[in-house]
Structure formats: C-alpha cells, structure tokens
C-alpha positions as CSV (number, residue, x, y, z in Angstrom):
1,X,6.6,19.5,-4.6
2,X,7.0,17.1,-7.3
3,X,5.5,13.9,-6.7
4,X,3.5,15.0,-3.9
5,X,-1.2,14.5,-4.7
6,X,-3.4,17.9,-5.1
7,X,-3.7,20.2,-2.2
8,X,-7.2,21.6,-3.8
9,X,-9.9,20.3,-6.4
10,X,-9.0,20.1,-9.6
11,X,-10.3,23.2,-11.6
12,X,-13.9,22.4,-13.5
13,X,-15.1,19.2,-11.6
14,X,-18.3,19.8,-9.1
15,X,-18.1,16.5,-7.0
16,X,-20.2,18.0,-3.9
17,X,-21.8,15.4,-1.7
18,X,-25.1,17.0,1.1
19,X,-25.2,15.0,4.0
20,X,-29.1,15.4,4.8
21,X,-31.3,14.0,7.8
22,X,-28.2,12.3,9.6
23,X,-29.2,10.5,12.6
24,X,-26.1,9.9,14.8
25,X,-26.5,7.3,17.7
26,X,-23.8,6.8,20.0
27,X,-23.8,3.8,22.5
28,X,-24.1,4.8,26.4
29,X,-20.5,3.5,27.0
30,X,-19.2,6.5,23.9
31,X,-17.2,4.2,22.1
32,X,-19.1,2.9,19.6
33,X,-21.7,5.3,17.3
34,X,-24.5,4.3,14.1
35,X,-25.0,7.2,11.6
36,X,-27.7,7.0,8.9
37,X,-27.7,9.9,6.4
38,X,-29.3,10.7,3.1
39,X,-26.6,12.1,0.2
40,X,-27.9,14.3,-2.5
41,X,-24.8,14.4,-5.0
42,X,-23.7,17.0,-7.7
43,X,-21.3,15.6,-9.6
44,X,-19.7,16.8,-13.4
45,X,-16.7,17.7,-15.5
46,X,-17.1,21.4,-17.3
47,X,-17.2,20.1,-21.0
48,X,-17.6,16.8,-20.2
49,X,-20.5,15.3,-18.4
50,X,-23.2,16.1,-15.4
51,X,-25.4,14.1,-13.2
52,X,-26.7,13.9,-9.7
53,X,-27.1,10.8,-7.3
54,X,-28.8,9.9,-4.2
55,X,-27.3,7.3,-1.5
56,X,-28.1,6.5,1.7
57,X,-25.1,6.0,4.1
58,X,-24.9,3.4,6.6
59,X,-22.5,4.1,8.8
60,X,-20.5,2.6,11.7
61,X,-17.8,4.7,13.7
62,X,-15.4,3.7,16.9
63,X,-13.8,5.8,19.5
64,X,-10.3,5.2,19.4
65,X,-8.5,7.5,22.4
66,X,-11.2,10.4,21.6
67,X,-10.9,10.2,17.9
68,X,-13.8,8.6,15.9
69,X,-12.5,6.7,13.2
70,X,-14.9,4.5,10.6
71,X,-15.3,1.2,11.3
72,X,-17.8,0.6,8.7
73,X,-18.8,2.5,5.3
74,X,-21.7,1.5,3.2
75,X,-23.5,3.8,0.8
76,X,-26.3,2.4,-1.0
77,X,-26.8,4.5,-4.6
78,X,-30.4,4.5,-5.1
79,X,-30.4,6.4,-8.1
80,X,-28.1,8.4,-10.6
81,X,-29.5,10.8,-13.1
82,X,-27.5,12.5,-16.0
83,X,-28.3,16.0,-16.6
84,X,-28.4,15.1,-20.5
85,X,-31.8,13.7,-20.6
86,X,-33.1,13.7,-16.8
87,X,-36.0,11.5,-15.5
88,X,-37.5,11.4,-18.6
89,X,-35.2,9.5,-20.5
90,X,-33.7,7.7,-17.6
91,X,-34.6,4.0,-18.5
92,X,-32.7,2.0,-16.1
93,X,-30.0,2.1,-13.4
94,X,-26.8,3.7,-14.0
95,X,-24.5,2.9,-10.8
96,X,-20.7,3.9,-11.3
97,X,-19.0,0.3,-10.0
98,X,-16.4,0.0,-8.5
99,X,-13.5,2.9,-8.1
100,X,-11.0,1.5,-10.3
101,X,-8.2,4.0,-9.4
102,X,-9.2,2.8,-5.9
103,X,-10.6,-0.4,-5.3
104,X,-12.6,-1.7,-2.6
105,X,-11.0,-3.9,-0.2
106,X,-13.7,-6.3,-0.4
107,X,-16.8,-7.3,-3.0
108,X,-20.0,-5.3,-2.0
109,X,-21.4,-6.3,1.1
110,X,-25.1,-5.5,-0.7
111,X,-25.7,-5.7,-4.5
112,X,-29.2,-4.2,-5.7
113,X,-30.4,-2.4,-9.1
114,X,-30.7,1.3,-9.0
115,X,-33.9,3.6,-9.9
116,X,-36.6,3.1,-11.5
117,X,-36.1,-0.1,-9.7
118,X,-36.7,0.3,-5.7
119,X,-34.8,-1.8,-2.8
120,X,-35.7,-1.5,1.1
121,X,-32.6,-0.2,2.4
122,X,-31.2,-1.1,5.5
123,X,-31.3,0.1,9.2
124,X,-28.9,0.2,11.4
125,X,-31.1,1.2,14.1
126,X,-34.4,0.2,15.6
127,X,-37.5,2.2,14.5
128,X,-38.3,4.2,17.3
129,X,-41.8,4.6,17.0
130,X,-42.3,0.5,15.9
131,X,-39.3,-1.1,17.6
132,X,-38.5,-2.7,14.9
C-alpha cells in the first residue's frame, strides 16, 4: 500500500541483536518485573559498512491487564568495533548517538565513554550472593 512502513527488513542490512544471560525478576505481587541482559550485536550494510557492539540492557517492565509493556529502557553500549580494522586498530569509543530519524524522548539518563575505556554498569537488582 502506498504510504504504508516495511513489512520485512530491508534487503542487505544484518542489524541482529542476542539477548544473552537475561535475568528476569518479577515482584511477588506480578505487576512489576527488572530484566538485566547482555546484547551481542551484528550490525552492517552489504557494500557499505560492518561492526559489532556489546550493551548491557537495564530494563524495567509493568503488567498492564496481563500485558507487559516497558516502563523503562536503558542500554548501556560498552563497546562498538568496526569490522574494518577490529581490536587492533580500535583507539577510542565509537558510540552511535542519538537516533536522529528517531529521537529520544529525553537526554540520556547515563552518559559514559565506550571501550577501551571501562564504566561500572548499573544493577537493577541486589547481588544475591553480597546483598548488595
């Protein structure tokens, strides 16, 4: 239909995103839930350009008449690496910014540098071995 977005991925773009080690809390009353999950990503353009990232995600979710819908959505890039060159020539952060075909509603809650810098990420959970 003219006018109407993409019903599948545009031909020659890899933009897969793993969701690794998620740890999904929900609270004892089922209305609220915490998830904290490691992303591996693959992203590229055939022709064009290649790299892969790592985020964390620091999620919160609510129960809203038995659907969960996001009430918070943080990922925290810790490090982007283009193909062209890898770790070896990778001399400083390279975070995309902000989407500019769609903007954030607000500034970032969080701003850091990326690899080979290092930041202690957040929890949004207690340790459960420490407590803390």
């Amino acid at each position: 239909m003219p006018g109407s977005a993409p019903t599948s991925p545009a031909k020659a773009i890899v933009p897969d995103h793993l969701n690794l080690q998620p740890v999904i809390l929900v609270s004892p009353d089922g209305e609220t839930a915490r998830v904290r999950a490691r992303v591996l990503r693959m992203m590229g353009s055939a022709g064009a350009n290649a790299s892969m990232n790592g985020a964390v995600y620091v999620n919160e979710f609510v129960n809203e008449d038995g659907v969960w819908k996001y009430k918070t959505d943080h990922a925290y890039n810790t490090w982007v690496i283009s193909y062209e060159g890898g770790w070896a020539k990778q001399t400083r952060g390279t975070l995309p910014g902000p989407n500019k075909t769609v903007p954030p509603g607000r500034p970032p809650s969080l701003v850091f540098e990326a690899f080979p810098k290092t930041f202690g990420l957040p929890w949004n959970y207690k340790n459960p071995v420490t407590g803390r």
